[in-house]
PDB file with SEQRES, HELIX, SHEET and CRYST1 records, atoms N, CA, C and O in Angstrom:
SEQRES   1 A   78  UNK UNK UNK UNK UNK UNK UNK UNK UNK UNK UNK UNK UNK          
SEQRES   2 A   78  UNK UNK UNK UNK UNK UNK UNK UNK UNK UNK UNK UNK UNK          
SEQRES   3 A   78  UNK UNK UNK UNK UNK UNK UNK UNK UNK UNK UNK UNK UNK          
SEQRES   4 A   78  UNK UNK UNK UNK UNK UNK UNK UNK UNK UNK UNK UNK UNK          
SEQRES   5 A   78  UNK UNK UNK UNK UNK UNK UNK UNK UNK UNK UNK UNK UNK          
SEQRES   6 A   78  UNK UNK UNK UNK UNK UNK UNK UNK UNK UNK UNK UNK UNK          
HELIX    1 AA1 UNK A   54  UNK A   56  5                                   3    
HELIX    2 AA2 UNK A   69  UNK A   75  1                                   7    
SHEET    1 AA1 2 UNK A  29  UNK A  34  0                                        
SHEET    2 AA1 2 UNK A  60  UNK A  65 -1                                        
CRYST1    1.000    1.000    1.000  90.00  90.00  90.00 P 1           1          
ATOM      1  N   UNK A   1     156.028  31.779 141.674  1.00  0.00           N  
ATOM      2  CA  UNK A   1     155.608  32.968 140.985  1.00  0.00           C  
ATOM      3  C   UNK A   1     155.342  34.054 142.017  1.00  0.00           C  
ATOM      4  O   UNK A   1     154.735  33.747 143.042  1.00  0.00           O  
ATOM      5  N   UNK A   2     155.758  35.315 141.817  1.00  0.00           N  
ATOM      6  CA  UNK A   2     155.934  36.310 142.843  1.00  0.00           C  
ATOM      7  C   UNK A   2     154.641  37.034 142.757  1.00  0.00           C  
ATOM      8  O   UNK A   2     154.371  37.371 141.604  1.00  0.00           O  
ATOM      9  N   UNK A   3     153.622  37.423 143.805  1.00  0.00           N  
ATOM     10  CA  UNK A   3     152.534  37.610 144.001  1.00  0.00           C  
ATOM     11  C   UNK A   3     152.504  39.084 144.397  1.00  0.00           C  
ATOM     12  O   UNK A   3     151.440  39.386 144.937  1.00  0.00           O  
ATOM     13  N   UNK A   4     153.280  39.975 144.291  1.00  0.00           N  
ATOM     14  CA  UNK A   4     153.608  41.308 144.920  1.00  0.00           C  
ATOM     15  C   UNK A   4     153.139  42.380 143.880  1.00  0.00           C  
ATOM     16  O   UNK A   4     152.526  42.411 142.813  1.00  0.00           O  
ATOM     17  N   UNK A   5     153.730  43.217 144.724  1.00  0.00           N  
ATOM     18  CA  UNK A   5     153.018  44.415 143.532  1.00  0.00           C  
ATOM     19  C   UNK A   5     154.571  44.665 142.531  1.00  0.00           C  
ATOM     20  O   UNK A   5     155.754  44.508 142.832  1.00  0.00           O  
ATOM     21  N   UNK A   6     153.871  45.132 141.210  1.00  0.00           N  
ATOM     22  CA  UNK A   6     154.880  45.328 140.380  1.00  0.00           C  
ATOM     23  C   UNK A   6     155.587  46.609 140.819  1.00  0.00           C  
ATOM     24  O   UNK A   6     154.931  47.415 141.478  1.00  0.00           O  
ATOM     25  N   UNK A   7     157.125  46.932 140.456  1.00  0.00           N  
ATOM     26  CA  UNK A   7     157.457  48.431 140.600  1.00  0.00           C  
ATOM     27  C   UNK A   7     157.245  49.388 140.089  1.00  0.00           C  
ATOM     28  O   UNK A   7     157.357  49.308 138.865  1.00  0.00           O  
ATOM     29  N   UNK A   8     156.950  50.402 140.492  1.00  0.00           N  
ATOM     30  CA  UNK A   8     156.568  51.706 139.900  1.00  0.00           C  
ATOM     31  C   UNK A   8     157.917  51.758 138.888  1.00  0.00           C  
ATOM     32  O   UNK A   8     158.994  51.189 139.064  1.00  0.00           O  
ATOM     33  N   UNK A   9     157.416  52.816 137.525  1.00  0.00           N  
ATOM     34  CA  UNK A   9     158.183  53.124 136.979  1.00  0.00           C  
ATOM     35  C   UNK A   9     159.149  54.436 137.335  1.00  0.00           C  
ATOM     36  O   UNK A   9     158.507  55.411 137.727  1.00  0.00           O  
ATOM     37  N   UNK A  10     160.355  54.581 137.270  1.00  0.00           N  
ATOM     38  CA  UNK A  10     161.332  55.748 137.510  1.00  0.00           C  
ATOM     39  C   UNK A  10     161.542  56.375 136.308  1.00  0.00           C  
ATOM     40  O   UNK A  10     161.852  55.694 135.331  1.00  0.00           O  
ATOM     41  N   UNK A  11     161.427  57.520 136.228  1.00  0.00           N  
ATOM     42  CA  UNK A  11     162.163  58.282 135.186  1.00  0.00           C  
ATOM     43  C   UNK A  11     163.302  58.459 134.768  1.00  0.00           C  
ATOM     44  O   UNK A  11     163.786  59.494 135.226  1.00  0.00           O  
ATOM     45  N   UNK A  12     164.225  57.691 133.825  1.00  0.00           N  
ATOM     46  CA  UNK A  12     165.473  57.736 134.327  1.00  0.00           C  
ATOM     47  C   UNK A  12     166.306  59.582 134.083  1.00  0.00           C  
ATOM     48  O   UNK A  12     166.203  60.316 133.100  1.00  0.00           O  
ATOM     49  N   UNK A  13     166.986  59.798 135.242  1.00  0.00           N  
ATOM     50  CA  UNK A  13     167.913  60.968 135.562  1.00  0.00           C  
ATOM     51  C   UNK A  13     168.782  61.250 133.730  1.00  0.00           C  
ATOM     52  O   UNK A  13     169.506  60.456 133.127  1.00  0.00           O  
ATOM     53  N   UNK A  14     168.423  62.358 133.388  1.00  0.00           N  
ATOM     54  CA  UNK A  14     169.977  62.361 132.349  1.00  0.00           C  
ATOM     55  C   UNK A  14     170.082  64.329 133.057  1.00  0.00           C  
ATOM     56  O   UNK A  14     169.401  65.191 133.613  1.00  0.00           O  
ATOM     57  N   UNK A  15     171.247  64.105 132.578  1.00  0.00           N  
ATOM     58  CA  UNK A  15     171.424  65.952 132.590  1.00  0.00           C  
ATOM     59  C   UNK A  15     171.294  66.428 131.313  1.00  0.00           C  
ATOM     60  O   UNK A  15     172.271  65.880 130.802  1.00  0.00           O  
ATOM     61  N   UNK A  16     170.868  66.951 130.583  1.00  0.00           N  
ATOM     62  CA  UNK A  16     171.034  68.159 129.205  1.00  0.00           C  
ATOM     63  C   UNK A  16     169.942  68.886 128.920  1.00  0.00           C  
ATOM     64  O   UNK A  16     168.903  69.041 129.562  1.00  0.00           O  
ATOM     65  N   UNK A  17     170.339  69.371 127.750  1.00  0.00           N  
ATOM     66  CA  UNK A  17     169.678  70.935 127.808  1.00  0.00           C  
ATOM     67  C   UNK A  17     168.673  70.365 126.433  1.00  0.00           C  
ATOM     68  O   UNK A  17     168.715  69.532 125.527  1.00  0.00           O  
ATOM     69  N   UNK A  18     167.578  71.673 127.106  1.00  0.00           N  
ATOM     70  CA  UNK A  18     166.460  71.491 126.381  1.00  0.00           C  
ATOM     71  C   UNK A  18     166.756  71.662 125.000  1.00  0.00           C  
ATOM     72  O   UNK A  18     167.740  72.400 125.048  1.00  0.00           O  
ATOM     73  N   UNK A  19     166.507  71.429 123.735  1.00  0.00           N  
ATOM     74  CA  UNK A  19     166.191  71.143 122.398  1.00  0.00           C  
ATOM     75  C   UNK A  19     165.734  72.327 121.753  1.00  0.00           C  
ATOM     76  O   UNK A  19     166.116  72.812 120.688  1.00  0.00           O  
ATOM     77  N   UNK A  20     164.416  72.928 122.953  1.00  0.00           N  
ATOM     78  CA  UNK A  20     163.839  74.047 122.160  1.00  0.00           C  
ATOM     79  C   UNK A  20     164.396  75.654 122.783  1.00  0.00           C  
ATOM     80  O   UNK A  20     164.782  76.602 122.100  1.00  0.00           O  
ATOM     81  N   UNK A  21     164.277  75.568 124.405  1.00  0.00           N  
ATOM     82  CA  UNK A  21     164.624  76.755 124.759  1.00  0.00           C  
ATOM     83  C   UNK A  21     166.047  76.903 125.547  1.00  0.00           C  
ATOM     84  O   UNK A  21     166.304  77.908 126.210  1.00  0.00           O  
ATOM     85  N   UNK A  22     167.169  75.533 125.376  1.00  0.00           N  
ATOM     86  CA  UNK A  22     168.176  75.395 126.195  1.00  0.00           C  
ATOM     87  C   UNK A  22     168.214  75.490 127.698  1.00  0.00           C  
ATOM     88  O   UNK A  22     169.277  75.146 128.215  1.00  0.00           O  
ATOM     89  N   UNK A  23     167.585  75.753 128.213  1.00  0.00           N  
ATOM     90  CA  UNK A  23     167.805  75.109 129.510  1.00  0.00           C  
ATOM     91  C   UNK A  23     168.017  73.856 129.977  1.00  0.00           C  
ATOM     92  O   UNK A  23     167.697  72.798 129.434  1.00  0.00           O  
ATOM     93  N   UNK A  24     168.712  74.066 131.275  1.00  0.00           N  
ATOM     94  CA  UNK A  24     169.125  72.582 131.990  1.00  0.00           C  
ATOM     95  C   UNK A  24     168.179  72.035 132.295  1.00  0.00           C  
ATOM     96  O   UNK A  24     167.286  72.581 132.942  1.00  0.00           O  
ATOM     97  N   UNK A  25     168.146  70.805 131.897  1.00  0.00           N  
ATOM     98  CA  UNK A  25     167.011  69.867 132.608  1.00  0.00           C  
ATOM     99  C   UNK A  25     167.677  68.488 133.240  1.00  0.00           C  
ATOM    100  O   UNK A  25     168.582  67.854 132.697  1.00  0.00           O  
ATOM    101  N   UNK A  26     166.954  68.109 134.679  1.00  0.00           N  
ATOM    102  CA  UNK A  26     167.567  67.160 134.731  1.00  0.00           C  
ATOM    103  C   UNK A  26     166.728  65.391 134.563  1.00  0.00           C  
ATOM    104  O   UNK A  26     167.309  64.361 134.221  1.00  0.00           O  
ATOM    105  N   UNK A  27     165.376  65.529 134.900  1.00  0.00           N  
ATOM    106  CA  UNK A  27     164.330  64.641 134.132  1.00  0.00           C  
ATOM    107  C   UNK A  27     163.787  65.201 132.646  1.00  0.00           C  
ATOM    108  O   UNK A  27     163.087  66.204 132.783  1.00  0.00           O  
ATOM    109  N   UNK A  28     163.942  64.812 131.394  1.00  0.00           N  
ATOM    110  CA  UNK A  28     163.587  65.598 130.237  1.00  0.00           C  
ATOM    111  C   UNK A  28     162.609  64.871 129.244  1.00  0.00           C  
ATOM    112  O   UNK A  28     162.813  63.747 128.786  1.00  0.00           O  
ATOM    113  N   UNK A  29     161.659  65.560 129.008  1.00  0.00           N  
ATOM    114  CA  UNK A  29     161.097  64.683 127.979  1.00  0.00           C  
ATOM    115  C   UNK A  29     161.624  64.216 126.915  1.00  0.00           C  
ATOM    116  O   UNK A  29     162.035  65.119 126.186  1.00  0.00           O  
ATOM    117  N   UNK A  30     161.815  63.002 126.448  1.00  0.00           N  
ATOM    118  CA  UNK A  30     162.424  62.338 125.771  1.00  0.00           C  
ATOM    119  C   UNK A  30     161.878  62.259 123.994  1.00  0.00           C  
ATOM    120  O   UNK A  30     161.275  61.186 124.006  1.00  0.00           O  
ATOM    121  N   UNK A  31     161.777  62.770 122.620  1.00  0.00           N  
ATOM    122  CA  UNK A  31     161.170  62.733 122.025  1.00  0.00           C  
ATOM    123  C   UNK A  31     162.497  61.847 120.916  1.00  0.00           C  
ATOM    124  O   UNK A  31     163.696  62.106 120.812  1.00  0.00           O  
ATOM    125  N   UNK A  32     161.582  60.664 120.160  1.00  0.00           N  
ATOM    126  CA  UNK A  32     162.176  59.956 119.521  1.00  0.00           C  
ATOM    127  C   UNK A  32     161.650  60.006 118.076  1.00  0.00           C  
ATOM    128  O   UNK A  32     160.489  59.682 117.828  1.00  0.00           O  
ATOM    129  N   UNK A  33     162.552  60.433 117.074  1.00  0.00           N  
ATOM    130  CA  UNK A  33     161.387  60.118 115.642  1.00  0.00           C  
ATOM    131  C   UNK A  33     162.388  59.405 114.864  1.00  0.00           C  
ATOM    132  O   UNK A  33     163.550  59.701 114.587  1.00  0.00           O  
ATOM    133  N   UNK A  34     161.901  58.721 114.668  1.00  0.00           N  
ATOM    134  CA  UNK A  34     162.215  57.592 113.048  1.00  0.00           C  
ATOM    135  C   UNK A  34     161.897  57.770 112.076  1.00  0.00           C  
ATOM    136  O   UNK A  34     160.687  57.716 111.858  1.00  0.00           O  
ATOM    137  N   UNK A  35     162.911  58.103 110.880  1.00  0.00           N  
ATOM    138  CA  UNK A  35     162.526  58.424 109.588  1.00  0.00           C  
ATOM    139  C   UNK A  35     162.160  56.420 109.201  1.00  0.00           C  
ATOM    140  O   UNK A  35     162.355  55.312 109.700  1.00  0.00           O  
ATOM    141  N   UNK A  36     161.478  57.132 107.883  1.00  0.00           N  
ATOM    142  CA  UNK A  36     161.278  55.504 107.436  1.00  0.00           C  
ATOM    143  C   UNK A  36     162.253  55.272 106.413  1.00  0.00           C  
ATOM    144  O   UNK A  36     162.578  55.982 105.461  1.00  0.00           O  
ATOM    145  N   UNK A  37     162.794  53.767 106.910  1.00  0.00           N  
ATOM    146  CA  UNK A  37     163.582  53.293 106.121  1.00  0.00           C  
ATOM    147  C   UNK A  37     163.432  52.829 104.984  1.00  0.00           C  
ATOM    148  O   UNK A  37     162.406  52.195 104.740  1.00  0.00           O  
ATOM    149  N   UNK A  38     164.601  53.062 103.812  1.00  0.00           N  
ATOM    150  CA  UNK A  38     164.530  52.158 102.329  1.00  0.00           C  
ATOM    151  C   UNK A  38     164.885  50.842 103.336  1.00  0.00           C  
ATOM    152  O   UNK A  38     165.327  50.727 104.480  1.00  0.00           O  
ATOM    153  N   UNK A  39     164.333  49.681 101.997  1.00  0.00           N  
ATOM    154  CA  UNK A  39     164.883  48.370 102.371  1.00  0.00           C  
ATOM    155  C   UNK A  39     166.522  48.490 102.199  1.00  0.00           C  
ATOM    156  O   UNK A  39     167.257  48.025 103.070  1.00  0.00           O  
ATOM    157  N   UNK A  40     166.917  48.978 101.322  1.00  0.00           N  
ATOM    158  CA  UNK A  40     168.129  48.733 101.348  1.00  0.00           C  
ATOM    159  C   UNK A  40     169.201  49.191 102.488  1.00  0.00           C  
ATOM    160  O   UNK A  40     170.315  48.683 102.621  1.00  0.00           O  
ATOM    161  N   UNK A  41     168.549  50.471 103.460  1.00  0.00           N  
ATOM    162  CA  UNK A  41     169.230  50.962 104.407  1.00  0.00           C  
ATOM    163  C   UNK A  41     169.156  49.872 105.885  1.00  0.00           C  
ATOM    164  O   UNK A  41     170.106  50.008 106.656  1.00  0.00           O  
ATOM    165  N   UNK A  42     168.213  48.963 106.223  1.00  0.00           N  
ATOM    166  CA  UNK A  42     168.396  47.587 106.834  1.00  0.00           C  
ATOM    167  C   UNK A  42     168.922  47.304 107.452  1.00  0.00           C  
ATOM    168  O   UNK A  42     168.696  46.094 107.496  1.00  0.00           O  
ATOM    169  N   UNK A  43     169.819  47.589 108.329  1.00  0.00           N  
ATOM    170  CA  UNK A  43     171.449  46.749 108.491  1.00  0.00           C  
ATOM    171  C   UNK A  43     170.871  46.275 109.616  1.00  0.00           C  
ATOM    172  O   UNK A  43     170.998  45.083 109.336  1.00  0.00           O  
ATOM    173  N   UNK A  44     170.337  46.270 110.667  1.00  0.00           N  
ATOM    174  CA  UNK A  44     170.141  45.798 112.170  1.00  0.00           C  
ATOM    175  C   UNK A  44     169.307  44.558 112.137  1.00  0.00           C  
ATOM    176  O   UNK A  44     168.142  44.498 111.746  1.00  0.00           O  
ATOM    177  N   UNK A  45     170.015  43.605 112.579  1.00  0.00           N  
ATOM    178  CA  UNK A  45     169.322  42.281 112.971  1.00  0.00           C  
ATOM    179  C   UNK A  45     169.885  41.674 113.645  1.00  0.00           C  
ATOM    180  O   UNK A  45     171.080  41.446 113.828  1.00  0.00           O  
ATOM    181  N   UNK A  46     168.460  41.193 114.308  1.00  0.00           N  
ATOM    182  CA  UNK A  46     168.019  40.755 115.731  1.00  0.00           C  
ATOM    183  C   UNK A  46     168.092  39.307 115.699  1.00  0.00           C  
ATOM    184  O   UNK A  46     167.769  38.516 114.813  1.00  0.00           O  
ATOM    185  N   UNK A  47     168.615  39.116 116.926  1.00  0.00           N  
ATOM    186  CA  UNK A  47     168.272  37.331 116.679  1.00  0.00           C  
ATOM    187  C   UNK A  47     167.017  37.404 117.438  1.00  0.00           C  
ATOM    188  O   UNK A  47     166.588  38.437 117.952  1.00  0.00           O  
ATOM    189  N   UNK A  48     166.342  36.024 117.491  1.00  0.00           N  
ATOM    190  CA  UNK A  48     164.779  35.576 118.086  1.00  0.00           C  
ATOM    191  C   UNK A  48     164.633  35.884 119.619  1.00  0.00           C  
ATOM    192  O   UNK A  48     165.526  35.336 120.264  1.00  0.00           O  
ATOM    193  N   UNK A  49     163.911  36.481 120.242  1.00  0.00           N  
ATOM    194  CA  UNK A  49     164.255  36.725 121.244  1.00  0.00           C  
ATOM    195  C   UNK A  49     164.505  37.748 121.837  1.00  0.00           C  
ATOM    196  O   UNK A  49     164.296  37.821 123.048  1.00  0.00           O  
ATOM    197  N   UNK A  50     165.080  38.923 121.033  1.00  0.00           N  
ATOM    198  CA  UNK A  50     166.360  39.810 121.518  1.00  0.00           C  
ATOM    199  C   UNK A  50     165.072  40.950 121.155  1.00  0.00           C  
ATOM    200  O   UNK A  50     164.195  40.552 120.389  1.00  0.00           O  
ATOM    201  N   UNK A  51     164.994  42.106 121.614  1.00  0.00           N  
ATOM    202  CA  UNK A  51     164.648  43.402 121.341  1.00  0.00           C  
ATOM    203  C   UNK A  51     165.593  44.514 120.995  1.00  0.00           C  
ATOM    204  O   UNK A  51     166.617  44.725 121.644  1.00  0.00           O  
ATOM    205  N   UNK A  52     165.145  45.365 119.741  1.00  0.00           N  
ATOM    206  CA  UNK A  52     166.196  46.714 119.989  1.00  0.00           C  
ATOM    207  C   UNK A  52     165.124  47.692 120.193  1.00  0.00           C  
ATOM    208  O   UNK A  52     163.923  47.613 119.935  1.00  0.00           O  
ATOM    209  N   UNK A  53     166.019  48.895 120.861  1.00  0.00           N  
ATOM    210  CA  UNK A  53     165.535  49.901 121.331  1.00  0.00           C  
ATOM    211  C   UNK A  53     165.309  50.757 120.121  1.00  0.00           C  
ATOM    212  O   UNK A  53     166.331  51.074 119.511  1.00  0.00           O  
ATOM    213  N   UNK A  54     163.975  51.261 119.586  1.00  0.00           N  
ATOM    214  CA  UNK A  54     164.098  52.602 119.341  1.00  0.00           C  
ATOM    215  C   UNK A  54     165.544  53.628 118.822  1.00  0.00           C  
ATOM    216  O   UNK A  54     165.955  53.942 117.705  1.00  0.00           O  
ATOM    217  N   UNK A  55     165.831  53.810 119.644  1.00  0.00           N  
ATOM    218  CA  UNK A  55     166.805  54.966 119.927  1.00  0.00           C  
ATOM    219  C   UNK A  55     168.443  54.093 119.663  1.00  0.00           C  
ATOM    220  O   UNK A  55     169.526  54.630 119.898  1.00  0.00           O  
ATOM    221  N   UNK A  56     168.270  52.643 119.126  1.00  0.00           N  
ATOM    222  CA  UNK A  56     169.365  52.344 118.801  1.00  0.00           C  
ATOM    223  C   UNK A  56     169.688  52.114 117.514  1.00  0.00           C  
ATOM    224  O   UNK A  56     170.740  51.801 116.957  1.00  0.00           O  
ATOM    225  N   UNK A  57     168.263  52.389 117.035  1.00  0.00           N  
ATOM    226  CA  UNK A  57     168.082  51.970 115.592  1.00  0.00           C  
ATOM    227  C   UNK A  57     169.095  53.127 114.997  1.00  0.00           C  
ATOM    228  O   UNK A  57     169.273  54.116 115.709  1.00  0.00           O  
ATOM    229  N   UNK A  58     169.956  53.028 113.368  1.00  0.00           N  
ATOM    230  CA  UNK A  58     170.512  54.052 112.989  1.00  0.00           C  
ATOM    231  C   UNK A  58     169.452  54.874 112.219  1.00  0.00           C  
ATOM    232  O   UNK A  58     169.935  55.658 111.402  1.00  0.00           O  
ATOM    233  N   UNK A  59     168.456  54.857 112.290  1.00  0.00           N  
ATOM    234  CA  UNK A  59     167.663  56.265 111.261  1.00  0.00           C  
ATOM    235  C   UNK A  59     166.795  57.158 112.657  1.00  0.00           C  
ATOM    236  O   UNK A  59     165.763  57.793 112.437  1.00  0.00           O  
ATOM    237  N   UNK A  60     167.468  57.051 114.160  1.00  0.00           N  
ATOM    238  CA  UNK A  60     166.733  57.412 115.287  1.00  0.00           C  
ATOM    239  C   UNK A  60     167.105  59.255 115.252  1.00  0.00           C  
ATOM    240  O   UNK A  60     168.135  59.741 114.784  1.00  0.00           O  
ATOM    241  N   UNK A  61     166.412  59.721 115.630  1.00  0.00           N  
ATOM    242  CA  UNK A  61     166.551  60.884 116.406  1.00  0.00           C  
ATOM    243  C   UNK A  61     165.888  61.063 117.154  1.00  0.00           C  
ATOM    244  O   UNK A  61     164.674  60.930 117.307  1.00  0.00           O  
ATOM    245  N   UNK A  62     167.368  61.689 118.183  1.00  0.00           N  
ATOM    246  CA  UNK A  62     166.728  61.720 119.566  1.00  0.00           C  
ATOM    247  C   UNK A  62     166.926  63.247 119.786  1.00  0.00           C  
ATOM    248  O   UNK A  62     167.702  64.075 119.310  1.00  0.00           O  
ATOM    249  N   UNK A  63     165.724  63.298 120.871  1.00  0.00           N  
ATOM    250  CA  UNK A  63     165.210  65.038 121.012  1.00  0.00           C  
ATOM    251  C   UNK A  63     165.145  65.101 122.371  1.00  0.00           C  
ATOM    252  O   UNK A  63     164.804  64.022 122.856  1.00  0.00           O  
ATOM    253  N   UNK A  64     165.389  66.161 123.346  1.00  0.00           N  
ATOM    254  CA  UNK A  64     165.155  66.131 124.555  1.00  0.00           C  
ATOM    255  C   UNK A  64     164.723  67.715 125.161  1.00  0.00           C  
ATOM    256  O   UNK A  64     165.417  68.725 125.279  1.00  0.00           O  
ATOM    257  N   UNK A  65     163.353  67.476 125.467  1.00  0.00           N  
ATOM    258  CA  UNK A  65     162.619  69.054 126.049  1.00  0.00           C  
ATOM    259  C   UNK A  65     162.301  69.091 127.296  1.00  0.00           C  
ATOM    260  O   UNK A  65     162.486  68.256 128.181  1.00  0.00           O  
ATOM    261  N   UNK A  66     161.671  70.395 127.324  1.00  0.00           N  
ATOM    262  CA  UNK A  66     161.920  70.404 129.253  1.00  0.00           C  
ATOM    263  C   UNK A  66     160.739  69.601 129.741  1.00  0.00           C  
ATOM    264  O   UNK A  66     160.786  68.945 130.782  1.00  0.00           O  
ATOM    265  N   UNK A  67     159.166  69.703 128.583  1.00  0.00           N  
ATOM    266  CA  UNK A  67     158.047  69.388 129.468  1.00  0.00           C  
ATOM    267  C   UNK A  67     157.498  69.116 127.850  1.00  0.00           C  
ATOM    268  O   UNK A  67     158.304  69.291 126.936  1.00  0.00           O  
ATOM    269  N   UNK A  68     156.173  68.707 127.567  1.00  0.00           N  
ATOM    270  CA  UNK A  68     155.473  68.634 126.472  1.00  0.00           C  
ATOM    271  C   UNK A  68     154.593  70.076 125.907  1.00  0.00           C  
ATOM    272  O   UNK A  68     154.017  70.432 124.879  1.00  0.00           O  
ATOM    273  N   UNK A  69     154.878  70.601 127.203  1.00  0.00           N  
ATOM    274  CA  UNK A  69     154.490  72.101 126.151  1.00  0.00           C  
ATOM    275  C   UNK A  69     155.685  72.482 125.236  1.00  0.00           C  
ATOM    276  O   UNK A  69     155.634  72.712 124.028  1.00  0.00           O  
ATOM    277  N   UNK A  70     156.925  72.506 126.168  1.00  0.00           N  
ATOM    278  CA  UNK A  70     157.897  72.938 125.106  1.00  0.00           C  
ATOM    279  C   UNK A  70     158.362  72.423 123.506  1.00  0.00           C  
ATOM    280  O   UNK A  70     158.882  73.146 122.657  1.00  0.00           O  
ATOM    281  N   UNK A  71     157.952  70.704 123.339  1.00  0.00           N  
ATOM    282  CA  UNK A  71     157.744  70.298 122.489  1.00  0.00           C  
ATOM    283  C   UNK A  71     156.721  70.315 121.891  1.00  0.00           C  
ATOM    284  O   UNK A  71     156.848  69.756 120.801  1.00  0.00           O  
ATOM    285  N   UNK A  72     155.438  70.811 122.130  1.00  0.00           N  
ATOM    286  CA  UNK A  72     154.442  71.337 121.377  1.00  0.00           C  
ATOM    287  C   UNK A  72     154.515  72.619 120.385  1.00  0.00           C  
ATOM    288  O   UNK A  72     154.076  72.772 119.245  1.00  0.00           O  
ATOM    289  N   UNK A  73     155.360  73.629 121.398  1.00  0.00           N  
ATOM    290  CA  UNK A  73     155.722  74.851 120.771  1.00  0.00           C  
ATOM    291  C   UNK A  73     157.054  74.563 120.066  1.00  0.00           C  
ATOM    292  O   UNK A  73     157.650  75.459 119.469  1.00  0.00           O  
ATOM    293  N   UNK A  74     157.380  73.676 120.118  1.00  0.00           N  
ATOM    294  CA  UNK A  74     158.554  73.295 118.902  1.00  0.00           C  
ATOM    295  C   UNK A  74     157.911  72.869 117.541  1.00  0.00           C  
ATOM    296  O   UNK A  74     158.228  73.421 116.487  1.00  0.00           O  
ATOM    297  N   UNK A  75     157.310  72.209 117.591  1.00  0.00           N  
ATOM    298  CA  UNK A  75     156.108  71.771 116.352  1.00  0.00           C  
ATOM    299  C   UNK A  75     155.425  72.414 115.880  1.00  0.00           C  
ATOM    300  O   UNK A  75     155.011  72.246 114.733  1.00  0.00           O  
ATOM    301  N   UNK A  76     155.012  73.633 116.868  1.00  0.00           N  
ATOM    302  CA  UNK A  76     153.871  74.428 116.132  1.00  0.00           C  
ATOM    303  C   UNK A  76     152.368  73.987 116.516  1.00  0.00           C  
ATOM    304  O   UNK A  76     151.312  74.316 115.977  1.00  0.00           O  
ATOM    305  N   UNK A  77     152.540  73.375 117.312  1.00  0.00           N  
ATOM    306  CA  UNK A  77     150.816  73.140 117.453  1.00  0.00           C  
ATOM    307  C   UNK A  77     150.256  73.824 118.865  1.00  0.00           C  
ATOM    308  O   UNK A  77     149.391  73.363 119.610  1.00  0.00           O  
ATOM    309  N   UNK A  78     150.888  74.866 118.985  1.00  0.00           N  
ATOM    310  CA  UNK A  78     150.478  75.442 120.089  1.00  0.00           C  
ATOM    311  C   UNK A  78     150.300  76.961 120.233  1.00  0.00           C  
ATOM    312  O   UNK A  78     149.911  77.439 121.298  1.00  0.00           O  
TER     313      UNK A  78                                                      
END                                                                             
């Protein structure tokens, strides 16, 4: 059993443009929302074991801003 320190987390790199004010970004805040599903809309299954991502689910949307102010002032709460 490995006794070390765990690794820091990395942000992973994407390139695209902000959501709210278009600019390039190249670390971006990542905003994910999930509508809620009918049972009947369902389709994804997992075997025991296995994880899905978020963002692979089909009812995902994915959002990408420069910083959390900019997604604040996208919402309105700012």
């Amino acid at each position: 059993m490995p006794r070390g320190r765990k690794k820091k987390y990395v942000r992973p790199k994407l390139d695209c443009s902000c959501f709210y004010c278009g600019k390039e970004v190249e670390y971006p805040y990542i905003h994910i929302s999930l509508r809620r599903p009918d049972y009947s809309d369902i389709k994804v299954v997992a075997s025991a074991g296995t994880t899905v991502l978020n963002r692979d689910l089909p009812n995902a949307t994915t959002s990408y801003y420069c910083d959390t102010t900019c997604h604040k002032e996208q919402m309105g709460q700012l």
